[in-house]
N, CA and C atoms as a LAMMPS dump frame, in Angstrom:
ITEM: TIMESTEP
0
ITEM: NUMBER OF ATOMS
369
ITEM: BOX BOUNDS ff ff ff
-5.0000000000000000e+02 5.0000000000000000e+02
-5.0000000000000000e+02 5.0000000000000000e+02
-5.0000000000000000e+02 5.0000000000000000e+02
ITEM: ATOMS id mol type element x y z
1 1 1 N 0.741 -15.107 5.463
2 1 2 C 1.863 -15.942 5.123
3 1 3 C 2.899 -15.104 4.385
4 2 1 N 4.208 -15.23 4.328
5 2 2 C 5.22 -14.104 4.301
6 2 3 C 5.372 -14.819 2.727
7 3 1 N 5.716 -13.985 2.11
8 3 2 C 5.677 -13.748 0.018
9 3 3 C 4.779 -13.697 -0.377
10 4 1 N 3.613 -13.503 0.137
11 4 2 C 1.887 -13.496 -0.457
12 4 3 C 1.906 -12.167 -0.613
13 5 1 N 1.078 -11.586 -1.421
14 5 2 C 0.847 -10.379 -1.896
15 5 3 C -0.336 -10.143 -0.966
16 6 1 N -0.152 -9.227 -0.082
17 6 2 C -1.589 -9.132 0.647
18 6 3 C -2.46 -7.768 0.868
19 7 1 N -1.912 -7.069 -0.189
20 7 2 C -2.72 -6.025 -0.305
21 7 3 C -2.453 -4.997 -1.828
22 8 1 N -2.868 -4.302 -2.095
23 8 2 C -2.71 -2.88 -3.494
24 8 3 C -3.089 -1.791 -3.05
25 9 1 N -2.685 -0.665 -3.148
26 9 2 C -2.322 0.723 -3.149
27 9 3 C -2.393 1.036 -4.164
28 10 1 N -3.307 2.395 -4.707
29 10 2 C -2.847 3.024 -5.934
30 10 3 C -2.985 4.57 -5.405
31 11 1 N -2.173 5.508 -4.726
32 11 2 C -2.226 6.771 -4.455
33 11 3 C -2.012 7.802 -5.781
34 12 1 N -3.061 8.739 -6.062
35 12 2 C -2.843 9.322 -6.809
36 12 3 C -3.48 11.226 -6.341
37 13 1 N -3.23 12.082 -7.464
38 13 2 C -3.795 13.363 -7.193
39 13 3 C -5.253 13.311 -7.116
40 14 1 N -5.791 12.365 -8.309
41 14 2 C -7.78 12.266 -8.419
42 14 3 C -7.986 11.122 -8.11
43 15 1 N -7.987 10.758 -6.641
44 15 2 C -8.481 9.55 -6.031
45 15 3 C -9.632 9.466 -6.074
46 16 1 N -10.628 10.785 -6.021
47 16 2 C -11.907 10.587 -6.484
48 16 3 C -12.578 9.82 -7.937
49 17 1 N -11.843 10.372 -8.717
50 17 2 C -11.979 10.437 -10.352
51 17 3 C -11.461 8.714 -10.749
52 18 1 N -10.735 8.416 -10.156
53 18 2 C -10.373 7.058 -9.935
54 18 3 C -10.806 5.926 -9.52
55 19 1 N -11.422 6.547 -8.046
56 19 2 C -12.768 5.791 -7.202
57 19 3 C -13.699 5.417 -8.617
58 20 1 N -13.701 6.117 -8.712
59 20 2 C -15.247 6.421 -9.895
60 20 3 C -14.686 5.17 -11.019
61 21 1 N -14.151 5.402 -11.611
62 21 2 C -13.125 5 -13.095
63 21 3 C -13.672 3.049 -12.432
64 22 1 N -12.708 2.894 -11.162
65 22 2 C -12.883 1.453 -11.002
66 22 3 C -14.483 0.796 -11.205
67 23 1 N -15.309 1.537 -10.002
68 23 2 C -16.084 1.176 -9.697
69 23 3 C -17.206 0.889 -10.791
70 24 1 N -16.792 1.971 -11.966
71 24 2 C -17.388 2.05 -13.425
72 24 3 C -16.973 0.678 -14.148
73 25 1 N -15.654 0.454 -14.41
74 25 2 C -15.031 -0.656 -15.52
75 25 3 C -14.913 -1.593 -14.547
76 26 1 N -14.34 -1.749 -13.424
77 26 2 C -14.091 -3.15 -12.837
78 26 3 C -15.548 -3.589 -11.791
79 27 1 N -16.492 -2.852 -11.657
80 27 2 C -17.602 -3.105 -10.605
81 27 3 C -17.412 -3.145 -9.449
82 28 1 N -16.05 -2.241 -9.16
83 28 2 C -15.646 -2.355 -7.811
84 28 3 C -16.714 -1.683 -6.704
85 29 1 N -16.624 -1.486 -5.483
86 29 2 C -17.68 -0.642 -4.468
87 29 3 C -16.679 -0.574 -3.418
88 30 1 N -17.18 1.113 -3.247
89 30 2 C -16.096 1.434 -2.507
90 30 3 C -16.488 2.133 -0.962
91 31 1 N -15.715 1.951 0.023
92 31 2 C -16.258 2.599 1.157
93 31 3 C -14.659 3.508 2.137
94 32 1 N -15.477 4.479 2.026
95 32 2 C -14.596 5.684 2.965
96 32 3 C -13.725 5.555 3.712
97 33 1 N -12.613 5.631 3.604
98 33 2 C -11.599 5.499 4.828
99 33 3 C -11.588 6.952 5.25
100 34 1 N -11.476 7.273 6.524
101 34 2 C -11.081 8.249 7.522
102 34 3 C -9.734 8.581 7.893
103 35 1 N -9.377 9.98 6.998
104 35 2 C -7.635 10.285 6.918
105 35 3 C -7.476 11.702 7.871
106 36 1 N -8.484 11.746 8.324
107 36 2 C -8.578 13.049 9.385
108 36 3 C -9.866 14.263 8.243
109 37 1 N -9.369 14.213 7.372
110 37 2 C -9.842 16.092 7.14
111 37 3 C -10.428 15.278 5.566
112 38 1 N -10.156 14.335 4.969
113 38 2 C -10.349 13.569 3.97
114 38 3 C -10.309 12.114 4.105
115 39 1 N -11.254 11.388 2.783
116 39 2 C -11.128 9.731 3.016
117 39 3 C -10.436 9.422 1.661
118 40 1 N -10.455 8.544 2.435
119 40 2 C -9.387 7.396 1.01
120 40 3 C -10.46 6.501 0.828
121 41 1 N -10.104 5.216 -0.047
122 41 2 C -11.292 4.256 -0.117
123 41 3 C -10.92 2.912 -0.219
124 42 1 N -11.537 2.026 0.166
125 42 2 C -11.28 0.656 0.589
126 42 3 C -11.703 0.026 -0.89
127 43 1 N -11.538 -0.393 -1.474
128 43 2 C -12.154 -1.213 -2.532
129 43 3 C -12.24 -2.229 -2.688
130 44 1 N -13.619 -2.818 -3.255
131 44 2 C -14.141 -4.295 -3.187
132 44 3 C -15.176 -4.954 -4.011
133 45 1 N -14.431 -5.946 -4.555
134 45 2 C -15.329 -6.82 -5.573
135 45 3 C -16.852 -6.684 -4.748
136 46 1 N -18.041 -6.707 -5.686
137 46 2 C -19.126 -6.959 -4.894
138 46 3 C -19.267 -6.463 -3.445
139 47 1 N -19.737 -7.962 -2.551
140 47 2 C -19.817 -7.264 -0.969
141 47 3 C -18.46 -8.36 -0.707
142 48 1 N -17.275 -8.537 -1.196
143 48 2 C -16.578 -9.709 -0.624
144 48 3 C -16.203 -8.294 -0.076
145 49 1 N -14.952 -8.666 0.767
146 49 2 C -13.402 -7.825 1.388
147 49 3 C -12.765 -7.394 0.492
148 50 1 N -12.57 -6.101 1.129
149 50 2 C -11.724 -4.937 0.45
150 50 3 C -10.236 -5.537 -0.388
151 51 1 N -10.131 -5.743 -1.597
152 51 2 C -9.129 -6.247 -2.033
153 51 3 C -7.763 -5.228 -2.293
154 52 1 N -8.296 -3.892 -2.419
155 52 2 C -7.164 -2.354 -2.913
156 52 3 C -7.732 -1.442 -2.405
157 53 1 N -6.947 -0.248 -1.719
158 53 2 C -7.471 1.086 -1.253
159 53 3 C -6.759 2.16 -2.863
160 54 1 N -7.532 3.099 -2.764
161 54 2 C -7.116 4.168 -3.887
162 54 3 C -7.144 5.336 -2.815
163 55 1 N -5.905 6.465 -2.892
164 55 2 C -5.489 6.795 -1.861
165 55 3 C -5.085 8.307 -2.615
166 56 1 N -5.975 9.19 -1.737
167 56 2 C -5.123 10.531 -2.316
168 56 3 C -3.99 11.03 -2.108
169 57 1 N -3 11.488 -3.018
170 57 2 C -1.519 11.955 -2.783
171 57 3 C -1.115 12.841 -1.707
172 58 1 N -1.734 13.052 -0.705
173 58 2 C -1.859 14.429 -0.023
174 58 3 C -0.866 13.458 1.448
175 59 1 N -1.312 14.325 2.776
176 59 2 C -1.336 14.302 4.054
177 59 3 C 0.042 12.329 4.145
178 60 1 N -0.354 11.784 4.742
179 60 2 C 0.542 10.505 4.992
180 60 3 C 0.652 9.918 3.934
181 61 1 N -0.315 10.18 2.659
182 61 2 C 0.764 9.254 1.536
183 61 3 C 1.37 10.184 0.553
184 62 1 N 1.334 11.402 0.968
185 62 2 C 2.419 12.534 0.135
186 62 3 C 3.378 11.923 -0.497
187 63 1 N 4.319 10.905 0.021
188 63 2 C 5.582 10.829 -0.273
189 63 3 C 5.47 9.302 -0.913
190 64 1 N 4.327 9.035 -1.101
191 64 2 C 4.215 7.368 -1.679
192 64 3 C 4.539 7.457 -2.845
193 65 1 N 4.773 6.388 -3.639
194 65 2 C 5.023 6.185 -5.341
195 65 3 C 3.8 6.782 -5.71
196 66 1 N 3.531 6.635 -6.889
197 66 2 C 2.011 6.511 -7.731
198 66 3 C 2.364 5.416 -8.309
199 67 1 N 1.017 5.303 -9.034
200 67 2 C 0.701 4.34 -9.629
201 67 3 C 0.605 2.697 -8.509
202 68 1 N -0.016 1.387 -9.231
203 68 2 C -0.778 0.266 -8.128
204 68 3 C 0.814 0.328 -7.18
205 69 1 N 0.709 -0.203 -5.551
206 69 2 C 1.784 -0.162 -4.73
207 69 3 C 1.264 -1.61 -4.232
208 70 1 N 2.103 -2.87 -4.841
209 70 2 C 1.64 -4.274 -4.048
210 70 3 C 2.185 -4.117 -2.257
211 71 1 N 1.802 -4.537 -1.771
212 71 2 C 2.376 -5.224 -0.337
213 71 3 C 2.484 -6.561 -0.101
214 72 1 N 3.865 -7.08 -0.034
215 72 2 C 4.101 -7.893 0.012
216 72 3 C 4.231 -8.066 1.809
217 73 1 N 3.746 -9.799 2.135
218 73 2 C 4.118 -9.691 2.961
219 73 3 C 5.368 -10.592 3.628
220 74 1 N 5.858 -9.724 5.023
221 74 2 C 7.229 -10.544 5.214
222 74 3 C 6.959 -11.265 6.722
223 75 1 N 7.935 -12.216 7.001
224 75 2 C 8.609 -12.211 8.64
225 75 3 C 8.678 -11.444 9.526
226 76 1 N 10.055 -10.85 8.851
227 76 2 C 10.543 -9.388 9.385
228 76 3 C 11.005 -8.564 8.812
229 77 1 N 10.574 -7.217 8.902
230 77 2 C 10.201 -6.293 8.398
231 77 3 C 11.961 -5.933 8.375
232 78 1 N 12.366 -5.552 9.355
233 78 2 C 13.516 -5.13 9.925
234 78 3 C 14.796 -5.728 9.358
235 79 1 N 15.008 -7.424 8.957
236 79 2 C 15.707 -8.145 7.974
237 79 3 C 15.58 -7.871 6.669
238 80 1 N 14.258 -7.859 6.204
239 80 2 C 13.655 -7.103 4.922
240 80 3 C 14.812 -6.116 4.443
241 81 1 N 14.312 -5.565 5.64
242 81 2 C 15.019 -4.028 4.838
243 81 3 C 16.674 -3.917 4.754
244 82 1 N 17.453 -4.676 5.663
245 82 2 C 18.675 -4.931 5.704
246 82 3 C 18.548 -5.556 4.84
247 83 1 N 18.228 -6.581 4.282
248 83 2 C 18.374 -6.976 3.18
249 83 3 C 18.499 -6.298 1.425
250 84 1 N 17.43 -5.23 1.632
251 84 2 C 16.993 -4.188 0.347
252 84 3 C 18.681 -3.953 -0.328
253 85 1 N 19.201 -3.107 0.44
254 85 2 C 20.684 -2.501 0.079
255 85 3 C 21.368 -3.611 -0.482
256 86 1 N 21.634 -4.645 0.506
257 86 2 C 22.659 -5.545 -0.025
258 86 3 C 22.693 -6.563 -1.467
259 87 1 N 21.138 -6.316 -2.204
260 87 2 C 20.644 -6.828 -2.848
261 87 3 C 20.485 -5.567 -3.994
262 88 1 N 21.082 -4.815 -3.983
263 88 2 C 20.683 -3.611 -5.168
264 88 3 C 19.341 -2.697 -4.874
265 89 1 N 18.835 -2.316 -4.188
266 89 2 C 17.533 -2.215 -3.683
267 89 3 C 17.88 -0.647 -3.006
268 90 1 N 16.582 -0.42 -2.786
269 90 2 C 16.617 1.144 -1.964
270 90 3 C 15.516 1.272 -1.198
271 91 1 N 15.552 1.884 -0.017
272 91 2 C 14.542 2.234 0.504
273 91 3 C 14.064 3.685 0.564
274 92 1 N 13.115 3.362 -0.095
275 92 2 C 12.191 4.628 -0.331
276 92 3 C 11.325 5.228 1.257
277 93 1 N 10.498 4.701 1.715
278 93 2 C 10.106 4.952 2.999
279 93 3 C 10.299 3.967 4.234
280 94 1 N 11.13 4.739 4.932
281 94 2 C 11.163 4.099 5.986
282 94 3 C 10.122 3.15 6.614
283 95 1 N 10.218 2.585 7.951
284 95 2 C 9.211 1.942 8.103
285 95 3 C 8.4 2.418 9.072
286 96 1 N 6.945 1.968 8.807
287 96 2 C 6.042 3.306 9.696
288 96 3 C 5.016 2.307 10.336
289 97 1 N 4.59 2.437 11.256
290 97 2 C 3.451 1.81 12.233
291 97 3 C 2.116 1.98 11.578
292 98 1 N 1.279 1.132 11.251
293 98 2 C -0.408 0.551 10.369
294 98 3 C -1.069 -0.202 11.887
295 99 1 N -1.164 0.362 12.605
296 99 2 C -2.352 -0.196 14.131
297 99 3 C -0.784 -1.147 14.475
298 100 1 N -1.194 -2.36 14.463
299 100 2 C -0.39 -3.454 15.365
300 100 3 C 0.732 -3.918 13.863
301 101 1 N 0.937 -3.824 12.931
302 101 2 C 1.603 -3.797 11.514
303 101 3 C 2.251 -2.728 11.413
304 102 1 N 3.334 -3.093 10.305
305 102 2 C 4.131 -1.868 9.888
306 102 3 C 4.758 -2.324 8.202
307 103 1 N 5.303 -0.913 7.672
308 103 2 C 5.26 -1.6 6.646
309 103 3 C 6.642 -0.444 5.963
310 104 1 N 6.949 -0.644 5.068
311 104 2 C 7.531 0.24 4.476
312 104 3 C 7.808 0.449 2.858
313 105 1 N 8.549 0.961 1.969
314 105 2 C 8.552 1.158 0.589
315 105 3 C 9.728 0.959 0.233
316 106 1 N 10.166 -0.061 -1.004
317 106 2 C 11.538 -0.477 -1.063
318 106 3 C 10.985 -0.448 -2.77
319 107 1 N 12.426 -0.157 -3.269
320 107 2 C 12.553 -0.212 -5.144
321 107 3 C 13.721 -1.025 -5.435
322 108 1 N 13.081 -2.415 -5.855
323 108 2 C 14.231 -2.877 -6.384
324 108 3 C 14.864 -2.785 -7.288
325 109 1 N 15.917 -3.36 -7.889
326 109 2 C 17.151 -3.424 -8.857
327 109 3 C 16.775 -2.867 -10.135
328 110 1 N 15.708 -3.42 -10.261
329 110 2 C 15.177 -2.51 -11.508
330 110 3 C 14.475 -1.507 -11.7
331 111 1 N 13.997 -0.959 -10.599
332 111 2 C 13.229 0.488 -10.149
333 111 3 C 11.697 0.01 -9.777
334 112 1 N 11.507 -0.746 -9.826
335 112 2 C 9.609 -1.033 -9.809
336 112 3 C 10.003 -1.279 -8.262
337 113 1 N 8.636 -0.684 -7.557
338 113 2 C 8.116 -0.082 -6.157
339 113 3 C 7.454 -1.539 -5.377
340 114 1 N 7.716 -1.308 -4.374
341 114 2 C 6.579 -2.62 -3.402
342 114 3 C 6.833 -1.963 -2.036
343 115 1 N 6.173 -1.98 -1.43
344 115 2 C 5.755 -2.496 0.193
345 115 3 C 6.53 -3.731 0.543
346 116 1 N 7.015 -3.257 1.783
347 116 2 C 7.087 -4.711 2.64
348 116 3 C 5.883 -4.146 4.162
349 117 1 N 5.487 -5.678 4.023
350 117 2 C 4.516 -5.647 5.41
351 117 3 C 4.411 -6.589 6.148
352 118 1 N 4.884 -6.141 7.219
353 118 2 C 4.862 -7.111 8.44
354 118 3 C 3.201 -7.028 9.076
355 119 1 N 2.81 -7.884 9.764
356 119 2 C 1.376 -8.434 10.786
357 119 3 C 1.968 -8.816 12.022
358 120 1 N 1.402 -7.971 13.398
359 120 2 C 1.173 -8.726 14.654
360 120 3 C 2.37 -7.779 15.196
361 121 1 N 2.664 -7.927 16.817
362 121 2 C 2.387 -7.441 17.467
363 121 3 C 4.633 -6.941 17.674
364 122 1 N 5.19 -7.652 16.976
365 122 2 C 6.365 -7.446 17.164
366 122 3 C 6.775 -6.626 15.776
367 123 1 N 6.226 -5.617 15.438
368 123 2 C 7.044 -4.821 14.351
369 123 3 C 7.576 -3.813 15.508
């Protein structure tokens, strides 16, 4: 549903050290994502669904913010972002293809970071 927060990002340099940190204080459990040559990690209360990935700074999220990255989700991705500028806003990363989703990185008016993310088959 489009304004729901439907996902968290936290990319950093010690995604390992981090992995660890959650899984220690919040009881999170974490499982491997596949980034080619390195994993990232899915994170998750108990055995529910992955609620946040923690993501090393390297290879495709080089150029991400740090620190948590919400994803919000939209309609359209493409209005979204026409929208960003006209509203005081910037776009930080263009928008990039996630399987059948796409998503991109916008800073609004006051500098704090989000995702926009579109679902399904027309991004």
């Amino acid at each position: 549903m489009a304004g729901e927060i439907g996902w968290i990002d936290l990319t950093c340099k010690n995604a390992d050290d981090v992995r660890d940190f959650y899984q220690a204080v919040a009881g999170w459990r974490s499982e491997g994502i596949s980034m080619g040559d390195y994993e990232d990690y899915a994170m998750s209360p108990d055995d529910s669904d992955a609620i946040a990935g923690i993501c090393h700074a390297t290879g495709v999220n080089e150029e991400m913010p740090g620190g948590w990255l919400i994803y919000i989700t939209v309609d359209d991705l493409d209005k979204s972002l026409s929208e960003t500028a006209r509203h005081g806003g910037e776009v930080l990363i263009e928008k990039r293809s996630m399987g059948s989703a796409g998503f991109a990185v916008v800073k609004d008016p006051s500098g704090a970071c989000a995702a926009l993310y579109q679902a399904g088959d027309e991004v």
